[in-house]
C-alpha positions in Angstrom: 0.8 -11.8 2.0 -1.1 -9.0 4.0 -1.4 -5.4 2.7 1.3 -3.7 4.9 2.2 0.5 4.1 5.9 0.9 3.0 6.3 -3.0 2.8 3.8 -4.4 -0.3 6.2 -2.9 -3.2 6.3 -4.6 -6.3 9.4 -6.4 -5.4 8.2 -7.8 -2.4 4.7 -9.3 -3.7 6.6 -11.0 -7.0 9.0 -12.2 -4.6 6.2 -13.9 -2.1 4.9 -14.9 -5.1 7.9 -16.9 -6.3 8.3 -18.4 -3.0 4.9 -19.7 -3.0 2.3 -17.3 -1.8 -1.1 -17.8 -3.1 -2.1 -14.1 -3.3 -0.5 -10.4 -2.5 -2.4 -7.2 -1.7 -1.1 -3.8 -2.5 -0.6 -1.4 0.5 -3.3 0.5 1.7 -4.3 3.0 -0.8 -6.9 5.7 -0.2 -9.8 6.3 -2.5 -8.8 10.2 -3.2 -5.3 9.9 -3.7 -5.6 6.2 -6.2 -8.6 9.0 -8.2 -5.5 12.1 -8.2 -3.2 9.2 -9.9 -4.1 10.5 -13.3 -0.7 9.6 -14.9 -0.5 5.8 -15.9 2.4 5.0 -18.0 3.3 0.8 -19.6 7.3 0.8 -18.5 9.1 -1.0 -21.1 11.9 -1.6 -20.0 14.8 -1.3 -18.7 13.5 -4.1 -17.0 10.2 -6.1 -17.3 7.0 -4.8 -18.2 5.1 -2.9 -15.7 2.6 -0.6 -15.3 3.2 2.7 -12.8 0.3 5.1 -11.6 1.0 8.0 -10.0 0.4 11.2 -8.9 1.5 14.3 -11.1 5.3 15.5 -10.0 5.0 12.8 -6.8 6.8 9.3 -6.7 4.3 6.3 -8.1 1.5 5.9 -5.9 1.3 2.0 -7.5 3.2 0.0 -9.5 2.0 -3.5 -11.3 3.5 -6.5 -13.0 2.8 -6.8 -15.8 2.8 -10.8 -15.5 -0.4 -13.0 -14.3 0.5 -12.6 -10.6 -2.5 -11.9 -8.4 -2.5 -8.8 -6.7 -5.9 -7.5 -4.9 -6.3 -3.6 -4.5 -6.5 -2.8 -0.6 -8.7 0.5 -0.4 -9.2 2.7 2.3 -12.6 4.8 2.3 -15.4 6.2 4.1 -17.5 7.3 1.1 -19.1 4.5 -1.1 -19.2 6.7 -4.7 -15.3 7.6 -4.1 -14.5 3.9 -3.3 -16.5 2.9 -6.8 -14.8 5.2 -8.4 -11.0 4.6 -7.1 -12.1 0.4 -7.9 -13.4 1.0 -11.7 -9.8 3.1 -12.1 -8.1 0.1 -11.7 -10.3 -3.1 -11.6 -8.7 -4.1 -14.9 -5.3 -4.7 -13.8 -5.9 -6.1 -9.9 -7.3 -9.4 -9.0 -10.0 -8.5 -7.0 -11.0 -5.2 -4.4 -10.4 -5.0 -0.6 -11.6 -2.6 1.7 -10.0 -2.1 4.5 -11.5 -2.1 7.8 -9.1 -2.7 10.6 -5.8 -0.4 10.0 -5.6 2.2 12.6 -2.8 4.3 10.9 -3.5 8.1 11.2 -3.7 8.6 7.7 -6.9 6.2 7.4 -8.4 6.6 11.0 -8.8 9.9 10.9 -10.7 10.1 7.5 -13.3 7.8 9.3 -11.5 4.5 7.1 -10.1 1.4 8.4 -10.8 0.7 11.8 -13.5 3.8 12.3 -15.5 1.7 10.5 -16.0 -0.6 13.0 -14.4 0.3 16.2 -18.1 0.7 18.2 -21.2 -0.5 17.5 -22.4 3.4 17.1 -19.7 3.0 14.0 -21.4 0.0 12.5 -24.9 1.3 13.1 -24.1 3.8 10.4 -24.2 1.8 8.5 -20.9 2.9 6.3 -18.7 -0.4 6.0 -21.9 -2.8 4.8 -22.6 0.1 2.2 -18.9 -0.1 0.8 -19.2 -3.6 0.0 -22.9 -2.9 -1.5 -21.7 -0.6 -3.5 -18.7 -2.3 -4.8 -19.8 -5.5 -5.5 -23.2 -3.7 -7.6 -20.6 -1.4 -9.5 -18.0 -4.5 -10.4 -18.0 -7.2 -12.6 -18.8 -10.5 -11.3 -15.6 -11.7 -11.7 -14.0 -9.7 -9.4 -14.2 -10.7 -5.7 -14.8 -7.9 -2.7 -13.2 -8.7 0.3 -12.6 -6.7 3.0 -9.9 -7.3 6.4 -10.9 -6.1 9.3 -10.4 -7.1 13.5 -12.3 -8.7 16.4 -15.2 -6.9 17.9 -14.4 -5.6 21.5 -17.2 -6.0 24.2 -19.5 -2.4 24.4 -19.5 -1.1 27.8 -23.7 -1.5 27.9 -22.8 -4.8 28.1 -20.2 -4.7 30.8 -22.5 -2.7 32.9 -25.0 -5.7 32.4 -22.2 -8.2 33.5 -21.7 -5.9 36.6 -25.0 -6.1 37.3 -25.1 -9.6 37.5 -22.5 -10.4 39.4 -19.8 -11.0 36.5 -16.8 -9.3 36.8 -16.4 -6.9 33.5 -13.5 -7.8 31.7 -12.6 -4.7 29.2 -10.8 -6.0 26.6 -13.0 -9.3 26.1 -13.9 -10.3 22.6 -17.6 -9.8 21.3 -17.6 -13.2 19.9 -21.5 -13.1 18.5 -21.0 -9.6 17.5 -18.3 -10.4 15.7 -19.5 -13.2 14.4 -22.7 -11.6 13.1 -20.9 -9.0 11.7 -18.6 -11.3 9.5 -22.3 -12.7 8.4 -23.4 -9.6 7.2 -20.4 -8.5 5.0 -20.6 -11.9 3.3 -24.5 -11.0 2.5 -23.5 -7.6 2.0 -21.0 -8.8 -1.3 -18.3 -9.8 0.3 -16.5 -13.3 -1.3 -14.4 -13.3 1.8 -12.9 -11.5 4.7 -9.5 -11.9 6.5 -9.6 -11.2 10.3 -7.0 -10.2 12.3 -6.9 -11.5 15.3 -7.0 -8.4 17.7 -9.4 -6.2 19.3 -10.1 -2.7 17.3 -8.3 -0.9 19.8 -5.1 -2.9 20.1 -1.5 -2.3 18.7 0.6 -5.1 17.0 2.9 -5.1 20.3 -0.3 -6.8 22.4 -0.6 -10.2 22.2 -2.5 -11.7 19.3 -5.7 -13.3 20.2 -5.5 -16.8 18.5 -7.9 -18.2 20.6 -11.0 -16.1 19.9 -10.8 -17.1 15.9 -12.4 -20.8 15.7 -14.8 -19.1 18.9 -15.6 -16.7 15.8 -16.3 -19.4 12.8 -18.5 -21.7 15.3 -20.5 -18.7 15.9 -20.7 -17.8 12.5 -22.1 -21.4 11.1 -24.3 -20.9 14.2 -25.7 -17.9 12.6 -26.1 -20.4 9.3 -22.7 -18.1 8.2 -19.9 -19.5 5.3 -16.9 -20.2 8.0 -14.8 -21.1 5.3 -14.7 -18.1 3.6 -12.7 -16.3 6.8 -8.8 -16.2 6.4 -6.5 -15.8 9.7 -4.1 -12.9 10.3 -2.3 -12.1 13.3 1.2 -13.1 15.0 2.3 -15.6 12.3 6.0 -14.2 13.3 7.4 -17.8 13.1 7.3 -21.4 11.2 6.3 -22.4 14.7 3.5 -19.9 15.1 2.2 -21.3 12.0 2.3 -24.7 13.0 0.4 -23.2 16.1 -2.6 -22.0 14.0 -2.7 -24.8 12.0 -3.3 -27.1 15.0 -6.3 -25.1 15.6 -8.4 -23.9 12.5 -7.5 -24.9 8.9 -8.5 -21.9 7.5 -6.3 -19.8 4.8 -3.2 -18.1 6.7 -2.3 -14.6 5.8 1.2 -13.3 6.6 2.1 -9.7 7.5 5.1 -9.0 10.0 5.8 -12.3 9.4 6.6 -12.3 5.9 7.8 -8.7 6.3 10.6 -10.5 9.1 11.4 -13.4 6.2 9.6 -13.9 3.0 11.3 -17.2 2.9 8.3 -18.5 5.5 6.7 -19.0 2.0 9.1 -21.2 0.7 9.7 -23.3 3.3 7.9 -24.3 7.0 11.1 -24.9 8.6 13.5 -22.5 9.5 15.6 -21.1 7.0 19.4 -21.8 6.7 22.1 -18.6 6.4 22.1 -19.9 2.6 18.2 -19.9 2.3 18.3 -16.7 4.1 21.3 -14.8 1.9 19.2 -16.7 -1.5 15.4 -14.8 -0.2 17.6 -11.3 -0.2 19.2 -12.2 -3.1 16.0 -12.6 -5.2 14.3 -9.4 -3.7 17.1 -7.0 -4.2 16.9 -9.0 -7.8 13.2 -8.1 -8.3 13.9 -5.0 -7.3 16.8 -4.4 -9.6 15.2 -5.6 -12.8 11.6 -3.3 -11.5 12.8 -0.1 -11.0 12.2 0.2 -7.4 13.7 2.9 -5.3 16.5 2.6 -3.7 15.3 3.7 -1.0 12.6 1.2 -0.8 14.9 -1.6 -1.6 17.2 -0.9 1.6 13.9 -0.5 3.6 12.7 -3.9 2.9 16.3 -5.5 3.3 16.7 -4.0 6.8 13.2 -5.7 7.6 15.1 -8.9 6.8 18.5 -8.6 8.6 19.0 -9.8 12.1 21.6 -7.3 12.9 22.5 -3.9 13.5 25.9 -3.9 12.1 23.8 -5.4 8.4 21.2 -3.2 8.7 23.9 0.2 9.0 25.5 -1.2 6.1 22.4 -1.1 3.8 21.0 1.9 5.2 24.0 3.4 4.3 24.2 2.5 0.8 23.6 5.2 -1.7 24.1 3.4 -5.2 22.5 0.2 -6.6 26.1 -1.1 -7.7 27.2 -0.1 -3.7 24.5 -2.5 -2.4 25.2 -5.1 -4.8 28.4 -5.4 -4.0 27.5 -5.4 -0.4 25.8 -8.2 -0.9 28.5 -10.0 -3.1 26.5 -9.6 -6.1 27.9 -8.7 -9.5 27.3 -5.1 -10.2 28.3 -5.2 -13.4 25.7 -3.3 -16.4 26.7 -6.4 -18.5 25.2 -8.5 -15.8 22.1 -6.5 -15.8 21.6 -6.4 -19.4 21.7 -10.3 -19.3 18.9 -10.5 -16.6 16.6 -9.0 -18.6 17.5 -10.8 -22.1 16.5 -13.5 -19.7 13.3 -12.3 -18.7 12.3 -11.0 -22.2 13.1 -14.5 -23.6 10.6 -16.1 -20.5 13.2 -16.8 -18.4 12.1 -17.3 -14.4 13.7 -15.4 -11.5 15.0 -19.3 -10.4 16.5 -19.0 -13.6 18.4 -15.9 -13.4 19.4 -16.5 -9.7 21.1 -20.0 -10.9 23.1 -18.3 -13.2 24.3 -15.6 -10.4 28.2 -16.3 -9.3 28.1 -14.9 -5.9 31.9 -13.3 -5.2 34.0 -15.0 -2.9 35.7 -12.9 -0.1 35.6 -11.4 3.1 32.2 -11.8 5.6 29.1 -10.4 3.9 26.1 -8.5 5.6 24.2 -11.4 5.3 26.3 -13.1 7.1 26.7 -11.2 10.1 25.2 -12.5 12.8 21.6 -11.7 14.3 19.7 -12.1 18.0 21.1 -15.3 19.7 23.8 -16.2 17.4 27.3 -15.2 18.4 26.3 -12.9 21.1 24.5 -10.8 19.2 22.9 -9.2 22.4 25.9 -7.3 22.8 23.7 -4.9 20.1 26.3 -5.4 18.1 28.6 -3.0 19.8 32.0 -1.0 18.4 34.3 -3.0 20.6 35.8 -0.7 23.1 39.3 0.7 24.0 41.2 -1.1 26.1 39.9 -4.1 28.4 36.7 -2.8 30.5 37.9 -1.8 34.1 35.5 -3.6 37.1 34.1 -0.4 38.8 35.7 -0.9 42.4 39.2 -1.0 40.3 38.5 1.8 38.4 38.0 3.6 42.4 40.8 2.7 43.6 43.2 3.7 40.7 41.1 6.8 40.9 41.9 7.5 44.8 46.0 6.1 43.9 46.1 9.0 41.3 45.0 11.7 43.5 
């Protein structure tokens, strides 16, 4: 599951994780503010085990299972000595280190991190992103990988003038396949174990199509370049079990989900599409990891919303202001007894599938998982306070308007 801001809470990742992801990455944390996360504290209980850094008098910055799930540290820096220093902080309890070299929110492109690190060739000439990865992986053990994520190279306009030139007609937003490609080559020399590329260009949003078609032009490049294509995991419009299936008719490479998985962790679980019952049983088991890991409420009704096809669901969360409120919501027992039992469960080893088979979901009037999303019962009505009163054509509504007058 991709790093994604305000998505990759602990209850999300354990809950990929259960489904059958491979590996998580934290949200995108910046070197200064992981270093100002002096306060570390081992949470035991209520609830599992779990470690929480934060900020002093600020909400946690992190929080960590304290199980064997893997979890790679997504880092956002321009300046090699701080990036060391935010990795070393935590290299103990994260899987491996990520830098991140393709996100182009405000908080990290302005700093000259994420996607400044690449978005020009004059960016890359300095030199900054290969010296990251230098630095990391001569400052970490061996046993932790450095990765980094980063986007397809965009076409400089030197060489569109050249294309002009000779007859070609410039296209703007064309991929730089051999730059890109020879790029990817030199973060793998530089230290990198692997990298994941999303499939667009540095200067496009996530609402322009996703470039699927340049990826496998980027691996034969790279073993052209005598490069490790194998090491290269895809990212990029995997919305869908059928845009999955898409990919994989293409490259076999590792798949990494982001919107996606944001849309419905249960794409892990299964490469169909999910039933309502699947659906309602993914909620169930993230509000569940939530529950039993302290997470916010706030954070909780965040992720649910992300899940739920409607508008009338997604008012319902949101407007939840309690725990018990949105367990009952969602016909969960909300009951401290019942909590109190989940986590004699999970201090006796007991597995979220264990918990969840236990759970006696409450019988009774339509749920909001059940209400019904885009294409299903006329759900393009946007789901619509039904009005007063049948609706009046407009020439009718005229002539009773010219009859009372």
């Amino acid at each position: 599951m991709a790093p994604m801001v305000r998505i990759s809470d602990v209850c999300s990742r354990l809950t990929a994780m259960q489904l059958g992801c491979k590996m998580t990455w934290t949200e995108v944390l910046v070197d200064r503010a992981v270093l100002k996360a002096t306060e570390c504290s081992l949470i035991d209980g209520p609830g599992p085990r779990r470690l929480e850094y934060r900020i002093p008098d600020a909400k946690p910055l992190l929080v960590l299972s304290d199980t064997a799930d893997p979890v790679i540290l997504q880092l956002a820096s321009s300046d090699p000595k701080q990036a060391v220093a935010a990795a070393l902080y935590l290299v103990d309890e994260v899987s491996g280190v990520d830098i991140n070299m393709g996100c182009k929110q405000h908080f990290t492109a302005s700093g000259g991190m994420g996607v400044d690190l690449i978005k020009d060739k004059k960016a890359r000439e300095q030199g900054t992103a290969l010296a990251l990865v230098r630095a990391l992986r001569t400052a970490l053990p061996d046993q932790c990988p450095v990765s980094a994520k980063l986007r397809l190279l965009p076409v400089e306009p030197a060489s569109l003038s050249e294309d002009t030139h000779a007859g070609k007609k410039p296209q703007v937003k064309d991929v730089d396949i051999q730059a890109t490609a020879k790029f990817c080559c030199d973060l793998l020399s530089a230290g990198c174990s692997f990298l994941s590329m999303h499939c667009r260009l540095t200067s496009e949003t996530r609402s322009e199509p996703v470039r699927m078609e340049s990826f496998p032009l980027v691996l034969e490049a790279m073993r052209a370049l005598g490069g490790d294509d194998s090491r290269v995991v895809y990212n990029g419009g995997l919305l869908t079990s059928g845009d999955i299936a898409r990919v994989r008719g293409v490259v076999s490479s590792p798949l990494m989900l982001a919107r996606g998985a944001q849309l419905n962790l249960g794409l892990f679980a299964s490469p169909e599409r999910l039933s309502l019952r699947e659906r309602e049983d993914t909620v169930r088991r993230l509000v569940l990891n939530g529950v039993l890991y302290g997470t916010a409420l706030h954070i909780i009704r965040r992720l649910i919303c992300s899940m739920l096809p409607g508008r009338r669901g997604k008012r319902a969360v949101s407007g939840c202001r309690e725990i018990p409120e949105l367990l009952r919501l969602l016909n969960l027992p909300d009951t401290p007894e019942v909590f109190a039992k989940w986590q004699h469960h999970l201090d006796v080893g007991a597995t979220v599938d264990a918990i969840l088979s236990e759970v006696v979901i409450r019988d009774g009037e339509e749920h909001v998982l059940s209400m019904p999303g885009p294409g299903t019962d006329r759900e393009s009505k946007r789901d619509r306070e039904p009005s007063v009163g049948p609706a009046i054509p407009s020439s009718e509504a005229k002539r009773r308007a010219q009859d009372s007058a």
